[in-house]
C-alpha positions in Angstrom: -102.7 5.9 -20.8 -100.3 8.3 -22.1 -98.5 8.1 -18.9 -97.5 4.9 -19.5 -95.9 5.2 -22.6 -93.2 6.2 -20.3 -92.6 3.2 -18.5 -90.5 0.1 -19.5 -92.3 -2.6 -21.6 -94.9 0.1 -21.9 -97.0 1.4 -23.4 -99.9 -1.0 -22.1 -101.0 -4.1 -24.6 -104.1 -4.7 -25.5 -105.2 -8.6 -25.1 -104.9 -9.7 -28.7 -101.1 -8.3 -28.9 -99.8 -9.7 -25.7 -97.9 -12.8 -26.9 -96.2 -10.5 -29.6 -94.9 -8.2 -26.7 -91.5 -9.9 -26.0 -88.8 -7.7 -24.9 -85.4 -8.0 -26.8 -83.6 -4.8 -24.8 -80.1 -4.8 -25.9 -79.1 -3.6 -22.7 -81.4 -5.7 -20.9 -79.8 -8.7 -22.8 -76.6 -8.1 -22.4 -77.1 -7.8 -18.5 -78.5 -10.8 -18.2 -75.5 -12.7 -20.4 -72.8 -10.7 -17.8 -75.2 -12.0 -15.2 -75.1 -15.6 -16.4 -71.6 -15.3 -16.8 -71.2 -15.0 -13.3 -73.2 -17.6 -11.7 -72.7 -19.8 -14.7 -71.2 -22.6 -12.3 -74.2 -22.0 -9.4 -77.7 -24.1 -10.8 -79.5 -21.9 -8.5 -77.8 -18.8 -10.2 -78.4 -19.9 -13.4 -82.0 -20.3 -12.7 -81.9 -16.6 -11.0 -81.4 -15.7 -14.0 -84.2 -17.7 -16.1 -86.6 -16.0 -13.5 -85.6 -12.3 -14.5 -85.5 -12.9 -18.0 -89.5 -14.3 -17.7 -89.7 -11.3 -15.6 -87.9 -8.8 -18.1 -87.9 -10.1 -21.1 -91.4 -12.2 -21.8 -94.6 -10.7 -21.9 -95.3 -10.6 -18.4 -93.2 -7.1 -18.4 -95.6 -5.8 -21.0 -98.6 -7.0 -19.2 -97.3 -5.3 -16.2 -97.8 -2.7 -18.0 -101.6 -2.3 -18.3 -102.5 -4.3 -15.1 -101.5 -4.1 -11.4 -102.1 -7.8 -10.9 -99.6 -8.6 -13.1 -96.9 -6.7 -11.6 -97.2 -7.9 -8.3 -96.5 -10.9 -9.9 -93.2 -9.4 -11.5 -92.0 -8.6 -7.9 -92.9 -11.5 -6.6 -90.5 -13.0 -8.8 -88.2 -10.5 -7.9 -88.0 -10.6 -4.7 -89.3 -14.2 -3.2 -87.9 -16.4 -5.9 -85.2 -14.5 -8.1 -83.3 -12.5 -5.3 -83.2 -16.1 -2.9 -82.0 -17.7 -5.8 -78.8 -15.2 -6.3 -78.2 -15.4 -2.5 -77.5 -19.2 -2.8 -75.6 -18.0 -6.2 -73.5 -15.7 -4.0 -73.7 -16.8 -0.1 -71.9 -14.5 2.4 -69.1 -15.3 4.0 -70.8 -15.3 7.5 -74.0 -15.6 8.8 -75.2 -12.3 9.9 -79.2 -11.8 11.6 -81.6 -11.3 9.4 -83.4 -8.2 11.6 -81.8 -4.9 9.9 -82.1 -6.6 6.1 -85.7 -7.5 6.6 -86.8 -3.8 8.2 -85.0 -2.6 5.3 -86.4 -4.7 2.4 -89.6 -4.4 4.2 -89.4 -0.9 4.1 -88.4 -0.7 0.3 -91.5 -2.7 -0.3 -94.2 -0.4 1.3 -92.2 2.3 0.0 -92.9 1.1 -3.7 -96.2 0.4 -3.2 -97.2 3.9 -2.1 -99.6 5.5 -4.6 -97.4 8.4 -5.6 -94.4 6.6 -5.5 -95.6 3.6 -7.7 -97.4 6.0 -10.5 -93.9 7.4 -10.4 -92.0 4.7 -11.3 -94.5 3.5 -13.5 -94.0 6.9 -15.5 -90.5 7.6 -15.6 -88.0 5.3 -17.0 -85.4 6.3 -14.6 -87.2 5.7 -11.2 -88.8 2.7 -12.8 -85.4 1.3 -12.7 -84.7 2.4 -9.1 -87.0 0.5 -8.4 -86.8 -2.5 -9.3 -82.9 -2.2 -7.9 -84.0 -1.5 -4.9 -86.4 -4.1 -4.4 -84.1 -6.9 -5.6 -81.1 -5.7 -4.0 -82.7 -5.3 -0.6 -84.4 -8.6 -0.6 -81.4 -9.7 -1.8 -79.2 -9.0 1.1 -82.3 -10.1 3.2 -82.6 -13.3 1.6 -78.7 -13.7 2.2 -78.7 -13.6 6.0 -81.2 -16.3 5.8 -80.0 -18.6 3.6 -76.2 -18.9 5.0 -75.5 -22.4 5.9 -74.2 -21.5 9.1 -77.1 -19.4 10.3 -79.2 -20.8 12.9 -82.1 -22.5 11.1 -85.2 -21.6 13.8 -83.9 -17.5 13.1 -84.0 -18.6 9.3 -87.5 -19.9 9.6 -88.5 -17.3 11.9 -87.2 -14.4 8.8 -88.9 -16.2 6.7 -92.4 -16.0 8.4 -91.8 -12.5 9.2 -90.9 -12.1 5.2 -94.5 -13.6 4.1 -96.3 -11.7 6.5 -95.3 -8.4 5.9 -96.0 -9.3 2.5 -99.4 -10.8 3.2 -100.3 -7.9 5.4 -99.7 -5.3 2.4 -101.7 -8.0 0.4 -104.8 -7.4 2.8 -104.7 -4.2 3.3 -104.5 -3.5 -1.0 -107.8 -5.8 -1.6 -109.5 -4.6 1.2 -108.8 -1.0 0.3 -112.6 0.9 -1.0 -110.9 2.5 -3.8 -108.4 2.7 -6.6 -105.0 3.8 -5.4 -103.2 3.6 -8.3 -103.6 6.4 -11.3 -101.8 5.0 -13.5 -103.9 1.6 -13.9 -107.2 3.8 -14.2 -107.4 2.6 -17.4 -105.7 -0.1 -19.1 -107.4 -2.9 -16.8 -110.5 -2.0 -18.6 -109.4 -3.6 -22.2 -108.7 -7.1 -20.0 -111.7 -7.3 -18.6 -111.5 -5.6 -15.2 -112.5 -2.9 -13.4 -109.1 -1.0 -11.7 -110.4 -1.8 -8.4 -111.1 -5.8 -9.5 -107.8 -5.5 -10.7 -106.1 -4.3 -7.3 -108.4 -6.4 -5.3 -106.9 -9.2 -7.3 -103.1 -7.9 -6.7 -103.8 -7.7 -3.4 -104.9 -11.3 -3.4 -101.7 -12.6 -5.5 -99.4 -10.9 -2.6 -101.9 -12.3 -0.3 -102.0 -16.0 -0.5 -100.4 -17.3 -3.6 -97.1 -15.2 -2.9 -96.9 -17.2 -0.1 -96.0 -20.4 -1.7 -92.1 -19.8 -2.3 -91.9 -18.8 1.5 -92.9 -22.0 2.0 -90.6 -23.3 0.1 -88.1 -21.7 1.3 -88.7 -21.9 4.8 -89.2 -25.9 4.6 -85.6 -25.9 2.6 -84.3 -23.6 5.9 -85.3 -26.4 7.9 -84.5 -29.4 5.9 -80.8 -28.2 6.2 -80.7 -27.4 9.6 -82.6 -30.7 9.9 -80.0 -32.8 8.3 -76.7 -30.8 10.1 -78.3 -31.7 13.5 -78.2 -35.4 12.0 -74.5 -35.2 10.9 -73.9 -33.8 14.3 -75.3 -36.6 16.5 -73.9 -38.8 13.6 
């Protein structure tokens, strides 16, 4: 536990003080304005930018705290709806394949999710922050070679599939796992009710099948654009 009096949002809440545990940051806040600023003519930016505040700023970053299932829930949001969302914001100015952004932001995943280097982050402010650049920055640029309106929609669909699985594949592979990986949720879980292993089982799960949802979206909005240039085309 005293690790993570290190980490942002921290230390871990106990259940009756969650819903006191929002997250007024200067710096955080005044990101997010410059943020808005920017995008303020894009809906989908604007949006981006509702999804990082519930992801920084509401008690879901607190909770994150104390239980693993609730942060994969904070990079879900990161980097399936919040990072997509900024790529419509701010669309390249070509379409470019998708194959070197998703090895990369596939890689930054895993690379997170490793024991050592997730108690890491989890403990020190500074990698904690790393972090969570990295894992919306890279999905970020992924996301942006899908979403271009010139890219060819079956590679887009195709990236996006390949996106969900990798995902769902870590998913598996964290619920099926025999023991606890993570040190730093050894505890914490314990005061909401679960076991740490019930707890990763139940990450695991989130990134599993429920994180698959806004590929779905995404991928049937990939295809309802494609869709509807082929129509203008034959027009």
């Amino acid at each position: 536990m005293d690790a993570l009096a290190g980490i942002y949002c921290g230390p871990a809440p106990l259940p009756a003080e969650i819903w006191g545990r929002w997250n007024f940051d200067p710096a955080l806040l005044v990101a997010l304005g410059l943020l808005a600023l920017m995008v303020r003519r894009s809906r989908a930016g604007m949006l981006a930018v509702a999804v990082l505040a519930v992801a920084f700023v509401s008690p879901l970053c607190a909770l994150s705290a104390a239980l693993f299932s609730a942060r994969v829930v904070h990079h879900v949001l990161l980097v399936a709806v919040a990072a997509p969302l900024l790529a419509l914001a701010w669309p390249g100015r070509r379409p470019a394949s998708p194959t070197v952004p998703f090895l990369v932001s596939t890689g930054v995943l895993w690379a997170w999710h490793w024991p050592p280097a997730y108690d890491l982050a989890l403990s020190d402010m500074a990698v904690y922050w790393v972090m969570q650049a990295t894992l919306l920055g890279s999905a970020f640029i992924f996301w942006r070679s899908i979403l271009h309106r010139e890219q060819a929609p079956g590679t887009g669909v195709l990236a996006v599939l390949g996106g969900y699985m990798q995902m769902a594949l870590l998913g598996a592979l964290l619920t099926f796992a025999p023991q606890t990986l993570y040190a730093i949720h050894a505890v914490a879980p314990l005061d909401w009710g679960f076991t740490p292993l019930g707890d990763q089982q139940l990450g695991g799960l989130i990134m599993w099948v429920p994180a698959g949802l806004p590929f779905v979206v995404w991928g049937a909005f990939v295809a309802r654009r494609g869709w509807q240039a082929m129509a203008q085309g034959l027009a």
